[in-house]
C-alpha distance (Angstrom), angle and dihedral (degrees) to the residues before:
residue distance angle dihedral
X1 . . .
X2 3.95 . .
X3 3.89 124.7 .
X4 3.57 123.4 -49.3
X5 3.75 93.5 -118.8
X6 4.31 79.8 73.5
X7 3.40 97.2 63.6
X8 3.76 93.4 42.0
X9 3.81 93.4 57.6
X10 3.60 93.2 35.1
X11 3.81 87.3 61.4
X12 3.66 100.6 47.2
X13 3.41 91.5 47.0
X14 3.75 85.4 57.2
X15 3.81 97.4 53.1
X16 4.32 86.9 50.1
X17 3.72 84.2 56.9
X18 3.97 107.3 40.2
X19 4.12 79.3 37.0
X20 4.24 93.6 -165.1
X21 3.57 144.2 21.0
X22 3.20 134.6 45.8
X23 3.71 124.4 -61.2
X24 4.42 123.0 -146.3
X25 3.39 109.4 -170.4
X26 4.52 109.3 -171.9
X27 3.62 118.4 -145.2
X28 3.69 114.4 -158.0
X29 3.53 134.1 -104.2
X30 3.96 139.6 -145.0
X31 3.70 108.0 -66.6
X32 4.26 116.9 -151.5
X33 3.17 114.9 -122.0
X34 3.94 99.9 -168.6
X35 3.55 101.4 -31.9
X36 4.08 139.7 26.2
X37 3.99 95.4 -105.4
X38 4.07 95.5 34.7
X39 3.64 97.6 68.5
X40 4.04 127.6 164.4
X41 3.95 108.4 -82.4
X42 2.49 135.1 -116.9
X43 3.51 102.8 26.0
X44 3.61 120.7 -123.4
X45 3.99 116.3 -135.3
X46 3.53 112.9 -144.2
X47 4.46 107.6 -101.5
X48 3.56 97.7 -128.0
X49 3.84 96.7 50.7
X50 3.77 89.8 42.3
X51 4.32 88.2 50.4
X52 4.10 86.8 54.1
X53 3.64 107.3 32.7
X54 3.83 107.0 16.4
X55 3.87 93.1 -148.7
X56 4.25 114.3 133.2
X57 3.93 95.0 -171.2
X58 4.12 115.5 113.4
X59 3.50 121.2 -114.8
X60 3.90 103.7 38.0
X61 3.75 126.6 132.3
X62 3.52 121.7 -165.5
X63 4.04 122.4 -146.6
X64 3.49 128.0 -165.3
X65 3.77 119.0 -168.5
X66 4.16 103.1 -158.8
X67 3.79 95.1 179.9
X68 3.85 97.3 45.2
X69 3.79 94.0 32.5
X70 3.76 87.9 -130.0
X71 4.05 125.9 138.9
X72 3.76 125.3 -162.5
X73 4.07 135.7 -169.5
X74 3.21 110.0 -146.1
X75 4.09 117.1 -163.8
X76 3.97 140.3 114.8
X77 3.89 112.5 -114.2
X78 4.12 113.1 -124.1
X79 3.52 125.5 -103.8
X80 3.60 135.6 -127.0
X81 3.74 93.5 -89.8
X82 3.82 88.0 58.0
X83 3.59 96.0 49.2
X84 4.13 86.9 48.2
X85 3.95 85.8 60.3
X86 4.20 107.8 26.5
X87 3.90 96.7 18.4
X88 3.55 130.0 -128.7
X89 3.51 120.5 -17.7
X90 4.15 133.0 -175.3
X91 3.76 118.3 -96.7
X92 3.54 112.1 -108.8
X93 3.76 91.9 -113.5
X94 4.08 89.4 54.0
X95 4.08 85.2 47.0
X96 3.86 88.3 49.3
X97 3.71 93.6 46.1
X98 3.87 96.4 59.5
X99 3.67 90.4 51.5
X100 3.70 93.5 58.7
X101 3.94 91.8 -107.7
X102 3.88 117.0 142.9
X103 3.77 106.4 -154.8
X104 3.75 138.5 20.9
X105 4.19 131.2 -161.6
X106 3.92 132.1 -163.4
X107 3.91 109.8 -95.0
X108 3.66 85.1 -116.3
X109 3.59 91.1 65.5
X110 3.60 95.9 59.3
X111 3.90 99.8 76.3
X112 3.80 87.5 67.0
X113 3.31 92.5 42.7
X114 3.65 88.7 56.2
X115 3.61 91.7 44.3
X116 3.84 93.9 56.6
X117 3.89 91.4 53.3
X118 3.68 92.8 50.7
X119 4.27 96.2 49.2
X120 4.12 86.2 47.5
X121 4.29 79.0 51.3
X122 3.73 87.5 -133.2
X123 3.78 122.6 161.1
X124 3.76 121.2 -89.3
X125 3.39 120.6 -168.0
X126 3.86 132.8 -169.8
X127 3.32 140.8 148.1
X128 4.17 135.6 -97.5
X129 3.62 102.9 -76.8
X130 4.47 118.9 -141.3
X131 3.61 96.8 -179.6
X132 4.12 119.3 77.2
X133 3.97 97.6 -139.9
X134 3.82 90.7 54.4
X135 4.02 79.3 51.5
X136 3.59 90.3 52.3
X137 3.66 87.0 44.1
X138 3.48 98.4 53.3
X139 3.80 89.8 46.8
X140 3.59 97.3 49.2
X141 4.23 90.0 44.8
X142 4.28 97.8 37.0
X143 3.64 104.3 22.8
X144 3.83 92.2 -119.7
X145 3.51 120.0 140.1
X146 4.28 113.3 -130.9
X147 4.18 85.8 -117.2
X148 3.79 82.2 70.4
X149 3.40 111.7 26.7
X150 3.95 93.8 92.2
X151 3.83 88.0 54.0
X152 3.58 93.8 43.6
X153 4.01 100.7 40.5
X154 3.91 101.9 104.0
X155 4.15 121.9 -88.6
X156 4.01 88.0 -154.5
X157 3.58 98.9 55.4
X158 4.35 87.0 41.4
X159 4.08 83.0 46.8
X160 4.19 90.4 47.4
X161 4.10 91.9 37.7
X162 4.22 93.5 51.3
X163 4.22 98.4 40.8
X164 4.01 87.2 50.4
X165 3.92 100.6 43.1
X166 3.87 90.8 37.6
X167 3.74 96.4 74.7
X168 3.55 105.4 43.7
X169 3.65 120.8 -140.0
X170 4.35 120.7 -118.9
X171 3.72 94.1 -90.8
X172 3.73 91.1 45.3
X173 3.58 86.1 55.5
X174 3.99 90.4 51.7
X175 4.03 90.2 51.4
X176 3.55 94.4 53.3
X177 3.71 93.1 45.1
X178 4.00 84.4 57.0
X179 3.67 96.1 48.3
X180 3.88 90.8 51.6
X181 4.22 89.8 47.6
X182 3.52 81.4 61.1
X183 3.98 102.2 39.6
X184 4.04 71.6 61.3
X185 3.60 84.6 60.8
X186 3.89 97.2 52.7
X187 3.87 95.0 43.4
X188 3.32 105.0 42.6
X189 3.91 82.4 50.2
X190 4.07 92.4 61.4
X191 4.16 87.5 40.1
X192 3.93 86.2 60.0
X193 4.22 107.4 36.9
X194 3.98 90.5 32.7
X195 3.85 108.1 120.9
X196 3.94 145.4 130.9
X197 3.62 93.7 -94.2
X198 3.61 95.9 60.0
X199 4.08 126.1 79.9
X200 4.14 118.3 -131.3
X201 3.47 88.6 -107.5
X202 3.31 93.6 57.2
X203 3.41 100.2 59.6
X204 3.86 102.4 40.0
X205 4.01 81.4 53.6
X206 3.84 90.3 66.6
X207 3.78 93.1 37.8
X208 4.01 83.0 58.3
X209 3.85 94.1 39.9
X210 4.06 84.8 59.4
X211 3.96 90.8 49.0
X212 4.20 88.8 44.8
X213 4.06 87.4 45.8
X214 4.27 95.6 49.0
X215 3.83 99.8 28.2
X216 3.58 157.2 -1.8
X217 3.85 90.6 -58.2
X218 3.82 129.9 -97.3
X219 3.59 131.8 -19.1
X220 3.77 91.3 -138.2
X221 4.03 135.5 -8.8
X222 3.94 101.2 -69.0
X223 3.94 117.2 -113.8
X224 3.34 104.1 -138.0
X225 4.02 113.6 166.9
X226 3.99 153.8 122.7
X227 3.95 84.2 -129.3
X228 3.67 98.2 75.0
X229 3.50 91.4 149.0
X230 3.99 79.8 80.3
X231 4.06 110.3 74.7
X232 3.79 93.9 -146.2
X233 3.06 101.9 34.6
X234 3.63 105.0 163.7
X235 4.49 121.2 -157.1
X236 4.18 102.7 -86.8
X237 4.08 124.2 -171.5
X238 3.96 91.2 -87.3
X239 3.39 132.1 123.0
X240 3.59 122.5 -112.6
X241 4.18 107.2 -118.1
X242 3.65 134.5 -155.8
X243 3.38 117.9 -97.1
X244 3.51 98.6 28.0
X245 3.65 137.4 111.1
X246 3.30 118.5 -120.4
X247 4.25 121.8 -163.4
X248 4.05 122.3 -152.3
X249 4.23 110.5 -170.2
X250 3.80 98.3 -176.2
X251 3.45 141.6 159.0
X252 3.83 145.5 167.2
X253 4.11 146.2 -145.5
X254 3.39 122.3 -119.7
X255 3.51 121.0 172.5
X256 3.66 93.5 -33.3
X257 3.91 93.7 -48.5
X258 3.73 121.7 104.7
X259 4.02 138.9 -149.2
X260 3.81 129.0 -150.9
X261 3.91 123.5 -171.2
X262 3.79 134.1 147.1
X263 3.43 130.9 -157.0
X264 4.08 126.6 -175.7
X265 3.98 109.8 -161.2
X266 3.98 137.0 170.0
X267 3.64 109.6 -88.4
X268 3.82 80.0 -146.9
X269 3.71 96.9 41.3
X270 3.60 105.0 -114.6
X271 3.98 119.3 76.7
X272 4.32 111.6 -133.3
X273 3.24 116.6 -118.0
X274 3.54 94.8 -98.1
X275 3.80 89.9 53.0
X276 3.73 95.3 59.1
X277 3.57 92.8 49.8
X278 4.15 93.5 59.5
X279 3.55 84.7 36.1
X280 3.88 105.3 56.7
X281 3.62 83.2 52.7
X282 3.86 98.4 59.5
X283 4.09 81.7 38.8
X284 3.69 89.5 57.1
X285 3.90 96.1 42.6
X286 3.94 86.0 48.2
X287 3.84 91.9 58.3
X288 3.81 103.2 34.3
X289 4.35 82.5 63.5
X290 4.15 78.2 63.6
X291 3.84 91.0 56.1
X292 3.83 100.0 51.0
X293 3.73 111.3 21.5
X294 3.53 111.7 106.2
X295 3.93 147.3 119.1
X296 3.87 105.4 -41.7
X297 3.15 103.2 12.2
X298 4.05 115.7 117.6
X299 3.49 111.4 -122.2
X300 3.48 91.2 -144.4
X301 3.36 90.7 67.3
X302 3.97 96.6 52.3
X303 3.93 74.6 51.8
X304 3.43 93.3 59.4
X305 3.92 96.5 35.9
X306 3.60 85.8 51.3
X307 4.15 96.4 53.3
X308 4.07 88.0 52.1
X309 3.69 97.2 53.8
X310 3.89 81.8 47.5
X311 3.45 85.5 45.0
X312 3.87 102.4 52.2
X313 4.18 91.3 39.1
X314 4.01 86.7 58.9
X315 3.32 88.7 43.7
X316 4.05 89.5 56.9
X317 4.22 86.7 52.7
X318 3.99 91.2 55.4
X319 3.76 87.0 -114.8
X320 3.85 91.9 116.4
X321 3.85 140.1 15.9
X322 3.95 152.9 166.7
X323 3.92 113.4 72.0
X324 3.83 121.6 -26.6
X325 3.86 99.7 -141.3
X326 3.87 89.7 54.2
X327 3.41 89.5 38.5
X328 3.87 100.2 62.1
X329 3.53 88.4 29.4
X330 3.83 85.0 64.1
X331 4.12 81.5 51.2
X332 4.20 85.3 -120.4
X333 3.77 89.3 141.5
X334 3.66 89.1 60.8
X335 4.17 77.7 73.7
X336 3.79 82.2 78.2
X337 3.71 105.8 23.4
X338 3.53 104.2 32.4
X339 4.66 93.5 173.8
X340 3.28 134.9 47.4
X341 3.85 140.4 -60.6
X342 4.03 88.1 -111.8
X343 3.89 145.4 -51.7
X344 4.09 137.1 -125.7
X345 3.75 119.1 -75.2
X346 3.62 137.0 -158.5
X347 3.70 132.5 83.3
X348 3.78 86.7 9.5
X349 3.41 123.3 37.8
X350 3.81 86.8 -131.3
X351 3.69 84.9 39.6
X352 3.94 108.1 -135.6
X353 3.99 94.9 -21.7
X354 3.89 83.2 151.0
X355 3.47 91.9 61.3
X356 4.30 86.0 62.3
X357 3.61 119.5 -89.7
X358 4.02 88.1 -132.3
X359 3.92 75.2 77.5
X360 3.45 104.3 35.9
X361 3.70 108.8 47.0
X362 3.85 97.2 17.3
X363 3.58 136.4 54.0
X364 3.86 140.7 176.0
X365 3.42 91.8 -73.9
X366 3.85 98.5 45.0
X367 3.51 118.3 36.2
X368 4.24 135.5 175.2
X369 3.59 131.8 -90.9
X370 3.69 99.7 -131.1
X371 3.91 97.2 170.7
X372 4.28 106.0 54.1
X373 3.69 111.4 73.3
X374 3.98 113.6 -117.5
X375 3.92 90.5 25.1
X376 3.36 90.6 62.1
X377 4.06 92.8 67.8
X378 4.17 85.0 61.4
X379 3.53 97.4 137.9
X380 3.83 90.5 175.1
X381 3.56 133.0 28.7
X382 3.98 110.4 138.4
X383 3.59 125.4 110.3
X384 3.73 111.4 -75.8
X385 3.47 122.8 -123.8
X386 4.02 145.2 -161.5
X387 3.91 106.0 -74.8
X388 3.71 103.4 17.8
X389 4.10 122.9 119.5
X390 3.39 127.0 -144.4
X391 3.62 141.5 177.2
X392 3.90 119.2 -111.6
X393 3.80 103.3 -154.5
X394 3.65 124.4 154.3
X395 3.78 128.7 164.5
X396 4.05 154.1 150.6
X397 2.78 128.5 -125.4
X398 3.87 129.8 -162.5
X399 4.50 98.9 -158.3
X400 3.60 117.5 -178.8
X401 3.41 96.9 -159.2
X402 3.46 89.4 51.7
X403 3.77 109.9 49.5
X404 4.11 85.7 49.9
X405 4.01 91.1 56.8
X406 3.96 86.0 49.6
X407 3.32 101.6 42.1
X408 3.62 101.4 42.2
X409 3.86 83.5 51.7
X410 3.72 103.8 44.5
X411 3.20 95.5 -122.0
X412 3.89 124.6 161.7
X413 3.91 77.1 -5.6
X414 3.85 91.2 152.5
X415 3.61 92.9 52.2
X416 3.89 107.5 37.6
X417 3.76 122.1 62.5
X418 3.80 106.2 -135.9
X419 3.44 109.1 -167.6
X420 3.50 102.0 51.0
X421 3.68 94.7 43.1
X422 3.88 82.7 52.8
X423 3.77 83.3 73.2
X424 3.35 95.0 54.3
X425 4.03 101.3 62.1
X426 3.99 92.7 104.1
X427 3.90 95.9 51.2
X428 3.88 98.4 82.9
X429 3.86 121.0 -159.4
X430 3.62 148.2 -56.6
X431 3.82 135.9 -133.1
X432 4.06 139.0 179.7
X433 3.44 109.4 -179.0
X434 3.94 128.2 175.6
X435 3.56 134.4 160.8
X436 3.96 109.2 -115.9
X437 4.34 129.5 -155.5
X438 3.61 107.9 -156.1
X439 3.75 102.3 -147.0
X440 4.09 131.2 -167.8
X441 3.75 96.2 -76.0
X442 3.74 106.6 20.6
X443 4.24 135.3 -29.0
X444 3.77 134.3 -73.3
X445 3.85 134.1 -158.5
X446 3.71 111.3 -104.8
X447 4.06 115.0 -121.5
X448 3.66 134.7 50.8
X449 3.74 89.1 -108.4
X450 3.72 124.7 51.1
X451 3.69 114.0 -149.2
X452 4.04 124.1 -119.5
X453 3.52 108.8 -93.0
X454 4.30 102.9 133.6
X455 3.46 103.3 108.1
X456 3.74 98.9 -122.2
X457 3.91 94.1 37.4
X458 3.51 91.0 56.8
X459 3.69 100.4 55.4
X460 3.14 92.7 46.8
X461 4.04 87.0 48.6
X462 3.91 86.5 52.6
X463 4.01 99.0 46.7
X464 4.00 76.5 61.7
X465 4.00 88.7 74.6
X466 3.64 93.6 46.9
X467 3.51 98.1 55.1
């Protein structure tokens, strides 16, 4: 939580850019996990109510009058029998107060509040909601049904929510930064204990014991697998073999700011020779984003410019052919790296994807490519700009699935050379992920500590845990 003065400033800058209305921001509540009293913990406050009124508590509604320049907390305070189990907790008022926010109402009070705005026909705006009690919530409050509450949530506030949260203020910067020092912790963790005689699950369970230990816990369920050929591939009972790869996608939560890195290492320690070759090229890929990525510059484009080096290197191992601009033009990269170049980052690790990416990563300028297969996973594309972070996470991929459907079609045919990637269908997949500032003049990597992923450094990073 930072100063009050934040929030304060963060919501009037809101009401400049929404500009009328009235604005009903839902904060989340406990969420069962198999039964009433064993709910998911910690709870998880919904970003955008945390950005404007800073409060983690369930059950809180936030209410910003535009045209009366009034703000409200709505909330019921906890009982005795609650402070028995959970201890004590602020009143709502107190949790108001240090958020800059004048006046607070029971929950229950809110449905004729609601009811008031809609007979004076005013504007009410909120956001798209993801979880089905703010649905119900919504319905019960506005009328709407949740079949139409994504169409009817409001495209101003979306528009105002996505231009402030994009660029990330200084001490946004400085939380990320912290969450990446310790998504150094986690992978550096599964670089030194990885080995043959330990199972996937294993070894994801200590890369989420380091994110439990330093923060609020992960930012999403750690992949940690030998099939990284699979883009979720979540830890399974098997054992980790030699001469495999093995890929960890794993982030944490710290103070409300997330990290997102991936690493793919030798279970064994050493890549094969035909590992290092597919994996200098995702290496290079990964670094040339550092070179060009900066303030007006489309990230599409770095997209792009990234998929032709990929293009010409696999060209080089015989793996693909004919002429690169046709080639990823025709989207036959998207054989290998079938998702984007990289995504927002902040409060979420897909920062604001519930908002719509058409919003977040495009604009009216730069829109998606819904219809070719791999381009269509673009989850940013607009022009980048001083103050946002993004992910920098090319791969390849080697999918057996995949190269059949292809190949028994004919697809890309003139581009893609079958037979030898035929060989190929037991090698799984490689990832280098890291989470990426752009700054005035260029980028930088977020964290103190940048996390072994030079071929040569990193073996000699993992002998470390054998020794």
């Amino acid at each position: 939580m930072f100063d009050r003065n934040t929030y304060i400033q963060r919501r009037a800058e809101l009401k400049k850019l929404v500009g009328e209305g009235v604005i009903v921001l839902f904060g989340n509540n406990e969420a069962p996990c198999n039964y009433p009293a064993n709910s998911y913990s910690p709870m998880r406050q919904d970003s955008s109510f945390l950005y404007y009124f800073g409060q983690h508590r369930d059950g809180l509604v936030g209410v910003i009058d535009i045209d009366n320049d009034k703000e409200c907390l709505f909330g019921d305070d906890i009982d005795v029998e609650d402070i028995v189990w959970m201890g004590f907790t602020p009143s709502v008022a107190d949790l108001a107060a240090e958020v800059g926010v004048a006046d607070t109402a029971p929950l229950s009070s809110l449905r004729s509040v609601c009811c008031d705005m809609i007979a004076a026909k005013r504007t009410i705006h909120f956001l798209p909601p993801y979880r089905h009690d703010t649905k119900i919530e919504i319905m019960d409050l506005l009328g709407i049904h949740p079949s139409q509450q994504k169409e009817a949530a409001s495209l101003q506030l979306i528009k105002a929510v996505v231009k402030m949260r994009s660029t990330k203020e200084p001490q946004e910067i400085e939380a990320i930064d912290r969450a990446c020092d310790v998504g150094y912790a986690m992978h550096t963790t599964a670089q030194l204990c990885i080995s043959p005689d330990k199972t996937e699950r294993m070894v994801g369970g200590m890369v989420d014991g380091m994110a439990r230990a330093l923060s609020s816990g992960v930012s999403f369920a750690t992949i940690l697998t030998q099939h990284g050929e699979i883009m979720h591939g979540n830890p399974s009972d098997a054992m980790l073999e030699a001469g495999r790869l093995a890929l960890c996608d794993a982030g944490c939560e710290l103070n409300d700011y997330c990290s997102d890195n991936t690493r793919t290492m030798p279970v064994s320690g050493k890549f094969t020779q035909r590992q290092l070759e597919i994996y200098s090229i995702v290496e290079a890929c990964h670094d040339y984003v550092l070179e060009v990525a900066k303030p007006g510059v489309r990230y599409m484009d770095v997209h792009f410019a990234v998929c032709r080096m990929m293009t010409d290197r696999l060209k080089e191992l015989g793996l693909m052919k004919g002429d690169t601009e046709e080639a990823v033009r025709a989207g036959a990269h998207a054989m290998f790296l079938p998702h984007g170049l990289g995504h927002m980052m902040g409060m979420d690790v897909h920062d604001m994807e519930g908002l719509g990416q058409i919003y977040v990563g495009f604009d009216d300028e730069t829109r998606p490519n819904l219809e070719q297969f791999g381009t269509n996973c673009l989850r940013m594309g607009r022009r980048l700009e001083e103050g946002f972070v993004v992910t920098d996470e090319p791969g390849i991929y080697f999918i057996p699935a995949l190269i059949d459907q292809w190949k028994a079609e004919g697809h890309c045919k003139e581009f893609i050379n079958f037979e030898k990637l035929e060989t190929y269908k037991d090698f799984g997949g490689i990832r280098i992920e890291d989470d990426v500032l752009i700054t005035k003049d260029g980028c930088r990597f977020m964290g103190s500590k940048r996390i072994p992923y030079h071929p040569q450094e990193l073996e000699a990073f993992m002998e470390k845990g054998k020794n």
